[in-house]
C-alpha positions in Angstrom: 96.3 81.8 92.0 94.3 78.8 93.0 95.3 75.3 91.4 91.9 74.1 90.5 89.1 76.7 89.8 85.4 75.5 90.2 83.4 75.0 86.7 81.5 78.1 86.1 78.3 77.8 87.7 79.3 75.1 90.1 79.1 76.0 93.7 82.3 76.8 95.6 82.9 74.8 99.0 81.1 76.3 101.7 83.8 76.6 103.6 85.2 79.0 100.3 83.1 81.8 101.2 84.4 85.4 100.5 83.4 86.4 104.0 86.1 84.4 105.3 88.8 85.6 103.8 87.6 89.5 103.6 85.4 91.5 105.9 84.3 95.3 105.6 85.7 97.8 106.8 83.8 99.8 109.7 85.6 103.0 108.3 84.3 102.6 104.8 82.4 101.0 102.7 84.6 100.0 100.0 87.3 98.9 101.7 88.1 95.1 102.6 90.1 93.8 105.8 92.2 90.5 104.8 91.5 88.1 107.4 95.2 87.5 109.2 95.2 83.7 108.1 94.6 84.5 104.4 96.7 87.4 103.6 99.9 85.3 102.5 97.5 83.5 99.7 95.9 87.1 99.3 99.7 88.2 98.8 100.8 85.6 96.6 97.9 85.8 94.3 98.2 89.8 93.9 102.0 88.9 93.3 101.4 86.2 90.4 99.2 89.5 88.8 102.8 90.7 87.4 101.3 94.3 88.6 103.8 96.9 89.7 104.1 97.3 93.5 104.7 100.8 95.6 106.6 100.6 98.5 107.5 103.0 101.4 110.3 101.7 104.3 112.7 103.2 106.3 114.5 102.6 109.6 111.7 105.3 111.8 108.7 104.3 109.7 106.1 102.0 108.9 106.6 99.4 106.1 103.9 99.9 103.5 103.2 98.3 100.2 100.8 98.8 97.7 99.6 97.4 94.1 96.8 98.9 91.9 94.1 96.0 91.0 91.7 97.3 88.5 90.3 100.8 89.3 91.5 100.2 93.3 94.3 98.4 95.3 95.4 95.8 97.8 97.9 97.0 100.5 100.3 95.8 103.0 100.8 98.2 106.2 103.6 96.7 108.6 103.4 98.7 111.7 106.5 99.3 114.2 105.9 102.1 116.8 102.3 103.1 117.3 100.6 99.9 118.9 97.2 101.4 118.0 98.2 101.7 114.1 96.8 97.9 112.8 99.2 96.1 110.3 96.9 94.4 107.5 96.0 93.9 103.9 93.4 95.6 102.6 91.3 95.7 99.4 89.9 98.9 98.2 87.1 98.5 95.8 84.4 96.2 95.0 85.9 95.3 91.4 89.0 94.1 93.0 87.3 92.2 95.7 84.8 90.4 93.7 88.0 89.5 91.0 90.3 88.6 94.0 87.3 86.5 95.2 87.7 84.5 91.4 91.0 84.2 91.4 91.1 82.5 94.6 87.7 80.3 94.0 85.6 82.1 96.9 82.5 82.2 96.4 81.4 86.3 96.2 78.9 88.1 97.4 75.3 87.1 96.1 74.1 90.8 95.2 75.8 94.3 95.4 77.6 95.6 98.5 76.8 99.2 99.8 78.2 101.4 97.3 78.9 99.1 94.6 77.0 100.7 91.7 76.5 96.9 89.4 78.0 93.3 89.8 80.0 93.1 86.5 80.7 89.6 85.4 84.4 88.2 85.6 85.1 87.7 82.3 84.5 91.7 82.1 86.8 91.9 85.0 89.8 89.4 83.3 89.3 91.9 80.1 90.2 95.1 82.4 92.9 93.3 84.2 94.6 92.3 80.7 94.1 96.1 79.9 95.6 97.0 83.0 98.4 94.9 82.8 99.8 96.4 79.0 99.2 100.2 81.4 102.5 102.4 82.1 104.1 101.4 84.7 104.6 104.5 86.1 100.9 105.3 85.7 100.0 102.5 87.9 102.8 103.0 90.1 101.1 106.8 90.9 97.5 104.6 91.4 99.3 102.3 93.8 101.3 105.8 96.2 97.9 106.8 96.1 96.5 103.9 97.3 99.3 104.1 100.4 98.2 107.1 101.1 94.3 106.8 101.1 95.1 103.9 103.4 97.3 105.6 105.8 93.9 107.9 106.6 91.8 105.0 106.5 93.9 103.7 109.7 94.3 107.0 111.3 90.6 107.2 110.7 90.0 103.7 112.3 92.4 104.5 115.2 89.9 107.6 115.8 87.1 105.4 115.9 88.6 103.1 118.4 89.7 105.5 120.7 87.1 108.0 119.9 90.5 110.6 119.4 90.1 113.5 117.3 93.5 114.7 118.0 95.3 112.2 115.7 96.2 113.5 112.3 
């Protein structure tokens, strides 16, 4: 987490702008590319959360990392054979975005993104990330494999895109 959060109400630095730290995803609307110079704070925040983390590596595969944030995830995709397949961090979902954006005094978006039903306020989001924090473990763990895999197709699905390839599954 930030050291020093901005009084409520008081502008954030323009510099502090959510847009440059997270962009959207051409695949899908609620999902949320880390910019490649942020994702160790990104990381590092996510990591103070005391959230459980799912992880997938082996010696022939990709190195992927997940934790559930709220009612989506941020994940970690480390890519070693397919030069196509993008390493990244990525957000899924608005609520974790926008309490992301708190916790690391950016200043969010002004109104609702595509897709994003309502703009809850933060202290709405603190409450559900105290709930989530007293969750099963094992219940968030099964959030955060599921996470890995929705992002898995997301990058397939992006590699399509780029290369206009069907034939990838």
């Amino acid at each position: 987490m930030s050291a020093s959060h901005n009084a409520p109400g008081a502008p954030s630095e323009p510099d502090r702008v959510w847009s440059k730290v997270f962009r959207r995803s051409r695949i899908s609307p609620h999902v949320f590319v880390v910019a490649e110079a942020a994702a160790g704070q990104v990381d590092q925040v996510v990591a103070g959360l005391g959230l459980p983390q799912a992880t997938s590596n082996s010696l022939f595969d990709n190195a992927h990392w997940a934790t559930p944030l709220l009612d989506g995830a941020v994940t970690r995709l480390l890519t070693y054979g397919l030069p196509a397949l993008p390493s990244g961090t990525r957000v899924y979902g608005h609520r974790p975005l926008r309490l992301l954006c708190h916790l690391m005094d950016l200043r969010p978006p002004a109104r609702a993104l595509t897709g994003e039903r309502r703009v809850l306020d933060i202290d709405q989001l603190l409450a559900d990330l105290n709930w989530q924090r007293q969750a099963e473990p094992e219940v968030l763990l099964v959030q955060a494999r599921t996470a890995m895999a929705n992002d898995t197709q997301e990058v397939l699905t992006a590699v399509r895109v780029l290369f206009e390839d069907q034939r990838l599954t």
